[in-house]
C-alpha positions in Angstrom: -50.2 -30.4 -99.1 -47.9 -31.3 -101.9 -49.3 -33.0 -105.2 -47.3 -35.8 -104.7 -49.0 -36.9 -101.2 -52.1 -37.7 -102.8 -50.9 -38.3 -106.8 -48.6 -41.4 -105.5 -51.4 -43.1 -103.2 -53.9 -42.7 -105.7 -51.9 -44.3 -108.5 -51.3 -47.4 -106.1 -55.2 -47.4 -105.5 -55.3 -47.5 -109.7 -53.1 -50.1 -110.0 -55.0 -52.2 -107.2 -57.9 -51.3 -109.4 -56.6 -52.3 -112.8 -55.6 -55.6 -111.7 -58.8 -56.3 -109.1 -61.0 -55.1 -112.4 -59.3 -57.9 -114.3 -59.3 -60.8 -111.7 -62.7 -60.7 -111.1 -63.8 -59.8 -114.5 -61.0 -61.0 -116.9 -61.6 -56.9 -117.9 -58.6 -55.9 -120.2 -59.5 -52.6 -120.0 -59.4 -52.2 -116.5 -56.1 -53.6 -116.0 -54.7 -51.6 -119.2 -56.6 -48.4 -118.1 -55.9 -48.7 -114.4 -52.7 -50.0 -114.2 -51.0 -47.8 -117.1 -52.8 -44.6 -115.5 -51.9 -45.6 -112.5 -48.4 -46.3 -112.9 -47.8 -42.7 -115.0 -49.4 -41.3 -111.6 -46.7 -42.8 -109.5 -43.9 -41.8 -112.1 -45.3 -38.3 -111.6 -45.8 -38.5 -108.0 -42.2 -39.4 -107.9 -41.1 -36.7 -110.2 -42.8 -34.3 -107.9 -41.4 -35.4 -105.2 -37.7 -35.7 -106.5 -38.3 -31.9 -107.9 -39.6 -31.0 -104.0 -36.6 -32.4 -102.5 -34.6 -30.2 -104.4 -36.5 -27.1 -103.7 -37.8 -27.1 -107.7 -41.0 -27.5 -109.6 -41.0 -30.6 -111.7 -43.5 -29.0 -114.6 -43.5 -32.6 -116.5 -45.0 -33.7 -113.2 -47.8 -31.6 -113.5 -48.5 -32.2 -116.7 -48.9 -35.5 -116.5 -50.8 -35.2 -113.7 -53.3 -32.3 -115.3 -53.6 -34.9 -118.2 -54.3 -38.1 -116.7 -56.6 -36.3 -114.1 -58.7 -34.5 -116.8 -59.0 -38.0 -119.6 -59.6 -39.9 -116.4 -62.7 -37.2 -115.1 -63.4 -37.2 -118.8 -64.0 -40.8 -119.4 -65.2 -42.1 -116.2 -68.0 -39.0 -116.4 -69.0 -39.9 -119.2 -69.2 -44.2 -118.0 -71.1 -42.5 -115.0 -73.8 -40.9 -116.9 -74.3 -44.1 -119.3 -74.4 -46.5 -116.3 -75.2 -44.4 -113.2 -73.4 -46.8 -111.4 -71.3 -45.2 -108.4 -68.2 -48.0 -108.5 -65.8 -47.2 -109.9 -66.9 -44.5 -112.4 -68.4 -42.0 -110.1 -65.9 -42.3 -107.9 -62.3 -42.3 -109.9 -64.5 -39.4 -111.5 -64.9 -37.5 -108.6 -61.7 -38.1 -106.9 -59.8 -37.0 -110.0 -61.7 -33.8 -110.3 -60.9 -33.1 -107.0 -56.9 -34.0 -107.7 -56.8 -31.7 -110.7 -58.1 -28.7 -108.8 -55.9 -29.5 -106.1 -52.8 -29.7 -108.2 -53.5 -27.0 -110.3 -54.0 -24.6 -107.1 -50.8 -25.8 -105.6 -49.1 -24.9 -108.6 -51.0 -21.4 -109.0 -49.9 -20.9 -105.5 -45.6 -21.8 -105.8 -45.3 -19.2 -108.5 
């Protein structure tokens, strides 16, 4: 499976996030951290996917990716362990963790 089959879904789910995060909770943070990390996923996703159609690795891709996969495993962690509330820290956590091993072994595997 390509990167960009689960990094442009999952920015969408981000955005949806960000902007759910703020309507029911008026939460800045959630639509500034959600819908900006979501919308750099897309742009990546769509890098990627622009690079694949041409039969090319798009490296700003994955590095955008890498990043915004390890702050987001990083700081939603970190809200897991001080709340030990599943939604939506556990979860964006895990799901990322399991996006930047996925993209970082599709990469290891092109070259």
């Amino acid at each position: 499976m390509h990167d960009f089959c689960f990094t442009i879904p999952y920015g969408l789910v981000l955005v949806a996030g960000g902007i759910i995060g703020y309507a029911k909770k008026g939460s800045v943070a959630s639509l500034g951290g959600g819908f900006g990390t979501g919308l750099v996923l897309i742009l990546a996703g769509y890098l990627s996917l622009k690079a694949f159609e041409k039969r090319k690795n798009s490296y700003l891709a994955l590095i955008l990716e890498t990043v915004c996969a390890a702050v987001l495993t990083w700081v939603m962690g970190q809200r897991y362990f001080q709340t030990s509330k599943i939604m939506p820290a556990g979860i964006v956590a895990a799901i990322r963790e399991v996006d930047l091993f996925e993209s970082d072994l599709d990469e290891s595997i092109k070259v």
